[in-house]
C-alpha positions in Angstrom: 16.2 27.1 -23.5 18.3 23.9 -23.7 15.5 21.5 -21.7 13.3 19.8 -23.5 10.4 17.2 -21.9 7.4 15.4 -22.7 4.1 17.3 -22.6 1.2 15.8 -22.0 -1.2 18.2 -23.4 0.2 18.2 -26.9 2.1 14.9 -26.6 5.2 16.0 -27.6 8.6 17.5 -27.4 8.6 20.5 -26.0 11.0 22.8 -24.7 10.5 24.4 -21.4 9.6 27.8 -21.5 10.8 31.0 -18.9 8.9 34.2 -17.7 11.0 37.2 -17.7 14.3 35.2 -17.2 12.7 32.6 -14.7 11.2 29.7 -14.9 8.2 29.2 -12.9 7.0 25.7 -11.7 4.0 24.2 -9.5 4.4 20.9 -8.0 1.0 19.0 -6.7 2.1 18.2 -3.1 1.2 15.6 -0.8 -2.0 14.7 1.2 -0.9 14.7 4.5 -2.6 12.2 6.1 -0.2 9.4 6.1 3.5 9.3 5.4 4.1 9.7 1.6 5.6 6.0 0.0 8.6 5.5 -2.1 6.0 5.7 -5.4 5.2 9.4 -4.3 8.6 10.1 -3.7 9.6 9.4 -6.9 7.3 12.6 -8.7 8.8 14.5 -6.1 12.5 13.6 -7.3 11.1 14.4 -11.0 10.5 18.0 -9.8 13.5 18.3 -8.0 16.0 16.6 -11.2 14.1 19.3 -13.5 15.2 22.1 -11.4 18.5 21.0 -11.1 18.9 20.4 -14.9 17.9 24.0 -15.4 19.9 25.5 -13.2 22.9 23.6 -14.8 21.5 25.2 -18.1 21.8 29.0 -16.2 18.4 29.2 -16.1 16.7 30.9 -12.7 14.2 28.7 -11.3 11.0 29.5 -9.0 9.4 26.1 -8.0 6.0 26.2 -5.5 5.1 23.0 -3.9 1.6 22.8 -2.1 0.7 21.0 1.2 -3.0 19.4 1.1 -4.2 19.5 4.5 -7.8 20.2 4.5 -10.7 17.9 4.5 -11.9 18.1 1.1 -11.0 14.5 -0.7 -14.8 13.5 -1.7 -14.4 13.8 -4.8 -11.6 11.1 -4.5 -13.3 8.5 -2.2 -16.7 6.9 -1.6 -17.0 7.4 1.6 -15.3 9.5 4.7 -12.9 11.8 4.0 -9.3 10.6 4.4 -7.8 13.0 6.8 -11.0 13.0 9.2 -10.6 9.4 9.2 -6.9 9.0 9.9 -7.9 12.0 13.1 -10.7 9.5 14.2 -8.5 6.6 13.8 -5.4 8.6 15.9 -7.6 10.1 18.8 -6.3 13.5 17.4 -7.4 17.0 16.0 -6.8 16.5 11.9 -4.6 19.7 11.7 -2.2 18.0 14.4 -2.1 15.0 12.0 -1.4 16.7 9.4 1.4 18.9 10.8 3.0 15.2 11.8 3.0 14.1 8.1 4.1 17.1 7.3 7.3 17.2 9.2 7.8 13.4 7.9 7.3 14.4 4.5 10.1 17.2 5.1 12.3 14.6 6.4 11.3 12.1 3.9 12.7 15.4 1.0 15.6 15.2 2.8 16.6 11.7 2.7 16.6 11.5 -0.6 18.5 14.9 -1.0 15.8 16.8 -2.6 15.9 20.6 -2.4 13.7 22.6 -0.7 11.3 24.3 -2.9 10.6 28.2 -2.7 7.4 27.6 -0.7 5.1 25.4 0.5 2.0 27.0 0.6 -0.8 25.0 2.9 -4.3 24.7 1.5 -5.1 25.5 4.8 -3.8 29.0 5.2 -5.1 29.2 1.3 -8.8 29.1 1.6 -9.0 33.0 1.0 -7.3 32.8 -2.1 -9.9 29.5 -3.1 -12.8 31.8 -2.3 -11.6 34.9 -4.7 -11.0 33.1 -7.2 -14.9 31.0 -7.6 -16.2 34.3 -6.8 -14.7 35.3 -10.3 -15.7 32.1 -11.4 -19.4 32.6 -10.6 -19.2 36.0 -11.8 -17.7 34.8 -15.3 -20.8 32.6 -15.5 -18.6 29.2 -15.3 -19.9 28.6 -12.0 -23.0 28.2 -10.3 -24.7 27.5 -6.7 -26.2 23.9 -7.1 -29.5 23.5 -5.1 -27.5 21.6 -1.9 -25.5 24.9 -1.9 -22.9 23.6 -3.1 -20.4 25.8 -5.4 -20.4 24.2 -9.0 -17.8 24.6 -12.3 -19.7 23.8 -15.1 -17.4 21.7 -17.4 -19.9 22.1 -20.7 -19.1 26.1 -20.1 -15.5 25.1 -20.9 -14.8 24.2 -24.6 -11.0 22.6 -24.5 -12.0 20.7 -22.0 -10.3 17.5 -22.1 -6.9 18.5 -23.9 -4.6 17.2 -21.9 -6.4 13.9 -20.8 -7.8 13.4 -23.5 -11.4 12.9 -22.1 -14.2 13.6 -23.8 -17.3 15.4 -22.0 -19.9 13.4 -23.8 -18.0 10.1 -23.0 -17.8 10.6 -19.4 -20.7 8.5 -17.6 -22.7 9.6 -14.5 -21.5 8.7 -11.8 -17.6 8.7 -12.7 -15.7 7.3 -9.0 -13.7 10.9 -8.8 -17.6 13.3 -9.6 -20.2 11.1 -8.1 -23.3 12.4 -8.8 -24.3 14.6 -5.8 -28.3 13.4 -5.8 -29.1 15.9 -8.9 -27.9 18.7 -7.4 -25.4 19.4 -10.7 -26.8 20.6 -13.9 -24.5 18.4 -15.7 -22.8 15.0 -14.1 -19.0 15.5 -15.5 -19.5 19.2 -13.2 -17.3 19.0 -10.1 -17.2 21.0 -6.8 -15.4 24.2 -6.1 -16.7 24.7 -2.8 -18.7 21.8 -0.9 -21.8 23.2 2.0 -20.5 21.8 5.5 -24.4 20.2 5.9 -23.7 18.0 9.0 -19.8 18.3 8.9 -18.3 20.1 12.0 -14.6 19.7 11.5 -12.3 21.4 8.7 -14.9 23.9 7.3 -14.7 27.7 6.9 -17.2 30.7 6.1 -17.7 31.6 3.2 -20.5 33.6 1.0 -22.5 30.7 0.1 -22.3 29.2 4.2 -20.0 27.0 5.8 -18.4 24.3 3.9 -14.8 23.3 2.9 -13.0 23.5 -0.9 -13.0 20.6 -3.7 -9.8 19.2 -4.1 -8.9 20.7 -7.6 -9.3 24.7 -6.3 -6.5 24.6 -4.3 -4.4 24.4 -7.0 -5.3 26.8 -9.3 -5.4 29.5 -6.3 -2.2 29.0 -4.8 -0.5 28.1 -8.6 -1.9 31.4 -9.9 -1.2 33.2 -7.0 2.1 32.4 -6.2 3.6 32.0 -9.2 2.0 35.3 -10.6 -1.0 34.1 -12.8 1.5 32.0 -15.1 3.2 28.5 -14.8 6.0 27.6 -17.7 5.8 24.0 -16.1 3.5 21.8 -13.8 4.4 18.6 -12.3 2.5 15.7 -11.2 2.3 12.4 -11.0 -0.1 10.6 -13.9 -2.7 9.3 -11.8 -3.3 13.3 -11.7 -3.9 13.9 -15.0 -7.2 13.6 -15.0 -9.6 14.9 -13.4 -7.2 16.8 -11.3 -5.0 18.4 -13.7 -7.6 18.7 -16.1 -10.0 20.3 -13.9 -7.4 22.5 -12.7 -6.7 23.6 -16.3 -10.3 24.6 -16.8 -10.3 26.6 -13.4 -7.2 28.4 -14.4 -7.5 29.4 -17.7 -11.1 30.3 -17.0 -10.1 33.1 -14.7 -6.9 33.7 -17.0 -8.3 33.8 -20.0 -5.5 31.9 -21.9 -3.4 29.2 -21.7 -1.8 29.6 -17.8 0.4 26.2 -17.8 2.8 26.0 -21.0 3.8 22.6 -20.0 2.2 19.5 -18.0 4.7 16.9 -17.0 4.1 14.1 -15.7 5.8 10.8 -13.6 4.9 7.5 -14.5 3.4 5.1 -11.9 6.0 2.5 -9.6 5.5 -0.6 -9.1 7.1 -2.9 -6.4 8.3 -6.4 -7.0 5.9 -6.4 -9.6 2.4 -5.5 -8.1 1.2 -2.0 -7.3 1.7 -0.6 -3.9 -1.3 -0.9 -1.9 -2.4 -1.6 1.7 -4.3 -4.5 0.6 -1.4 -6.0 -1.3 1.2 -5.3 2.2 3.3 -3.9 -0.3 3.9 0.0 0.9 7.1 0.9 1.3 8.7 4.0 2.9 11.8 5.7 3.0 12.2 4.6 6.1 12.0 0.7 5.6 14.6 1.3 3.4 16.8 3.1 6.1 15.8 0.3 8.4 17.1 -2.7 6.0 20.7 -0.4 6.4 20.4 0.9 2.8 21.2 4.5 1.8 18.4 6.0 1.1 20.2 8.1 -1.8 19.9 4.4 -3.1 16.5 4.6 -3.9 16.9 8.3 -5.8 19.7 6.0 -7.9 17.0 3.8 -8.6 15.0 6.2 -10.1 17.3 7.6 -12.4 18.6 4.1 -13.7 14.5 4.6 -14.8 13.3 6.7 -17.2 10.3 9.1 -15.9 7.6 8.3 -17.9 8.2 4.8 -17.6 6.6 2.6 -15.1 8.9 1.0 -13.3 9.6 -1.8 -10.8 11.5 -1.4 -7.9 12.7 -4.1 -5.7 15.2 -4.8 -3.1 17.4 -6.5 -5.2 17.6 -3.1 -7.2 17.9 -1.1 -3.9 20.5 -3.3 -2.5 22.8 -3.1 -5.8 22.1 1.2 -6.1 23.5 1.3 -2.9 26.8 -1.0 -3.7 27.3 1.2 -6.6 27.2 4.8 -4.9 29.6 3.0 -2.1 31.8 2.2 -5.0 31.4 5.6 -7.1 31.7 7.6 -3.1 34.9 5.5 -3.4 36.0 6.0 -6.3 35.7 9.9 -6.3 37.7 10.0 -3.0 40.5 7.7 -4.8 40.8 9.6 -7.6 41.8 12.8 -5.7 40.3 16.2 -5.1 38.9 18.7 -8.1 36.6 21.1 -8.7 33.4 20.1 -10.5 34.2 20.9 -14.2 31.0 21.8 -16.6 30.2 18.4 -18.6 28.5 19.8 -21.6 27.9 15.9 -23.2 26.4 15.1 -19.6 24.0 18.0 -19.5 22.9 17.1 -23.2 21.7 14.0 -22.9 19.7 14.9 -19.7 18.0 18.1 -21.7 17.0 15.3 -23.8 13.7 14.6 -21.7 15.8 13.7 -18.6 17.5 10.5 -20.6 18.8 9.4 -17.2 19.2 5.9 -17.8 22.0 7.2 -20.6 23.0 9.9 -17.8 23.9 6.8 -15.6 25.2 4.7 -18.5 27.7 7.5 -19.3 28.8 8.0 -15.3 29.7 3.9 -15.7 31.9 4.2 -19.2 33.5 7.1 -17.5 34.2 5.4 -14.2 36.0 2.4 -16.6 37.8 5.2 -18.8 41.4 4.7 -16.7 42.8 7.4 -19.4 41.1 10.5 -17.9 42.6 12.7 -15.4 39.6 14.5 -14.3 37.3 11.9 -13.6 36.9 13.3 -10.5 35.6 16.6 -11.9 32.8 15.3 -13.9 31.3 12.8 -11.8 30.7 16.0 -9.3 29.6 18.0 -11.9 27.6 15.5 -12.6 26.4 15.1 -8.9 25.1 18.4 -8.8 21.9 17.6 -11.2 21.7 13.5 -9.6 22.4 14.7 -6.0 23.7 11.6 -4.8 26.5 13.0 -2.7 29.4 11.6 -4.5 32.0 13.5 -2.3 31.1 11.7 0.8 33.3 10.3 2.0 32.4 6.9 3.2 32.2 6.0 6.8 33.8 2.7 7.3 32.3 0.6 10.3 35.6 -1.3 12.1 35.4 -5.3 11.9 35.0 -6.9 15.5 37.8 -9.3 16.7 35.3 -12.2 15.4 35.0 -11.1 11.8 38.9 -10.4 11.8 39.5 -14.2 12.6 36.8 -15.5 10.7 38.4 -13.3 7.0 41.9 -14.6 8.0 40.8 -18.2 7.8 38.4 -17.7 4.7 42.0 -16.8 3.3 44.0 -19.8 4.5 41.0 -21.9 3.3 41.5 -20.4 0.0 45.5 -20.8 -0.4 44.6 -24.3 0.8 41.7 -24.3 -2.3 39.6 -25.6 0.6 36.9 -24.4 -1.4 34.0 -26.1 0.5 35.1 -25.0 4.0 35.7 -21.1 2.1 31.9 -21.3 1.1 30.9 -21.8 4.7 32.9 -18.8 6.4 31.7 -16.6 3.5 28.0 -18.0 4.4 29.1 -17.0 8.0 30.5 -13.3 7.4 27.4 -12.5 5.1 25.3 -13.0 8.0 27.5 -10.6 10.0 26.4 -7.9 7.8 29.9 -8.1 5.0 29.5 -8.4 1.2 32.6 -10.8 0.2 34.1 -10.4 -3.1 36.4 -12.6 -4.5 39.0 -11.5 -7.2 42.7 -12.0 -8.8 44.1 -9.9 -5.9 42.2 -11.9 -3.2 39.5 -11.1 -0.8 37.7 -7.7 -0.1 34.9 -6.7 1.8 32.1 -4.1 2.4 29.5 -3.5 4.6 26.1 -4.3 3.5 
């Protein structure tokens, strides 16, 4: 295996691993009680640019991405649960909310050309699997009924807890904002929930041997991981606000019923900022794919502002950086067009520095010293084989939007004003065609233009 990446569990190197001639990876999904923001997007491109590299590499990928859509998130709030409230605050049942953000979430994949993963199994349509599997728990002596009847792991029954966070059991204080401390119910505070009693909840719960009640958020993915993936992942994904306690819950679940190691490789995405401050309601900051769309940008621009980043970096996007991505794929879409049709041609320099722990700002770097290399003849052939790991549809061909009558006139007398070095009265009708929605660049051979 070419691929190497950054594991967090042994903080190093490592190269990615394959099960009988495939490699197997879980993604953690989204929440689908809201539309997922460009800072969630951007674990889901990691996924997606990891498959792709591998694929280049020959390898056979299986990737499983879940869908959270069951009212379980206590363990991440203080107070209600996140997709009951968004129902209350809709006038709607919560499973028709989050069918909504679903779909949007589906759409939001495809914007930013991210391929469709082999399944997306819904926590939902999953809870059988979550039931099975703490039964084994309980039986293995791991878990335990707490006196609210409430289903318990017991972390102290675990003795690698903490491996890939880092996190200490004795240094964990009561009353931790993600395992509050459940009014004594747990034998030990850092314990978290594997199945939560319904007690006066009457929406999103199921039956179950110890009585009504819904899953704990960190379950879910060890059941449907396990399950679909056949009780082994060479690589999970997440974002690195999961790490702990999510993935590190998740590990204890799994291995517990495994009995070994059942994740050979935890990767994770760095956080995004935008124009400097974390996203947040609060802040008015959230962006969406779809503001993006709406300020006339590609959204493919955004993906190209990722990979000028490198993963495990935090990053800050901006519009500036959006607005200049998307100049440069109109220039690349272009380019490739102008420098005549080929066949994508294997780019074995390319594919090395990506199985390099994604190196992507160097991937991009190499694209721009090739794009200025007027000696090569097949151009054309490696920026598309290069476009099948980025996915930024270089082949498209560009739709050009036709001038009106009024920006005609206004370009022919920028020009006269120029010949005429009526530089002054040039700086006006360029002030003018810019707010007609035209870029203006000036340069030895004259005038061009694009659309913004």
């Amino acid at each position: 295996m070419s691929l190497r990446l950054y594991d967090t569990a042994s903080r190093k190197l490592a190269p990615v691993t394959s099960t009988n001639g495939t490699t197997t990876m879980y993604c953690c999904g989204p929440t689908v009680y809201r539309d997922a923001h460009v800072g969630n997007l951007r674990t889901f491109l990691l996924s997606d640019l990891v498959r792709r590299v591998l694929i280049a590499n020959g390898v056979n990928v299986k990737l499983i991405q879940n869908i959270t859509d069951v009212g379980h998130m206590s363990e991440d709030i203080e107070s209600e649960d996140k997709m009951l409230a968004q129902a209350k605050a809709e006038s709607l049942d919560p499973f028709t909310v989050a069918r909504r953000y679903e779909a949007s979430f589906h759409i939001d994949l495809a914007g930013l050309n991210i391929e469709k993963a082999d399944a997306y199994p819904r926590a939902s349509e999953s809870i059988e699997l979550m039931i099975t599997m703490i039964e084994q728990l309980i039986i293995k002596e791991i878990a335990y009924v707490g006196e609210d009847g409430t289903v318990y792991f017991s972390a102290q029954a675990f003795p690698s807890y903490g491996a890939i966070s880092g996190n200490r059991l004795d240094a964990l204080k009561p009353g931790h904002r993600h395992e509050y401390s459940e009014d004594g119910a747990k034998r030990f505070h850092a314990d978290w929930a594997l199945w939560k009693s319904a007690s006066g909840r009457s929406e999103m719960i199921w039956d179950s041997p110890w009585g009504s009640g819904f899953p704990g958020w960190h379950i879910e993915c060890s059941a449907m991981s396990l399950h679909f993936l056949n009780s082994h992942i060479n690589l999970h994904v997440g974002g690195i606000d999961l790490r702990f306690p999510h993935h590190e819950n998740e590990r204890a679940q799994s291995n517990a019923i495994t009995g070994n190691e059942s994740v050979d490789l935890w990767l994770h995405g760095e956080h995004l900022l935008f124009e400097g401050r974390k996203m947040s309601k609060s802040a008015r900051n959230v962006v969406l794919l779809k503001d993006v769309i709406d300020r006339g940008f590609d959204p493919l621009a955004v993906r190209l502002c990722f990979l000028e980043n490198r993963y495990r970096s935090q990053m800050d996007l901006t519009w500036a950086s959006i607005e200049a991505a998307d100049a440069t794929l109109k220039r690349w879409r272009k380019k490739v067009q102008a420098w005549g049709t080929q066949v994508a041609v294997k780019d074995q320099v390319f594919l090395e520095i990506l199985d390099n722990d994604l190196d992507t700002p160097k991937a991009i770097q190499y694209l721009r010293n090739l794009e200025k290399n007027d000696d090569l003849s097949n151009r054309a052939a490696l920026f598309l084989f290069a476009d099948q790991i980025l996915g930024l549809d270089l082949n498209r061909e560009e739709l050009i939007k036709p001038l009106t009558s009024e920006q005609e006139e206004i370009l022919k007398l920028r020009q006269i004003a120029r010949s005429e070095k009526q530089w002054a009265k040039s700086d006006e009708l360029r002030i003018e065609l810019e707010g007609s929605g035209l870029e203006i660049m000036d340069g030895p051979e004259g005038q061009t233009w694009n659309w913004r």
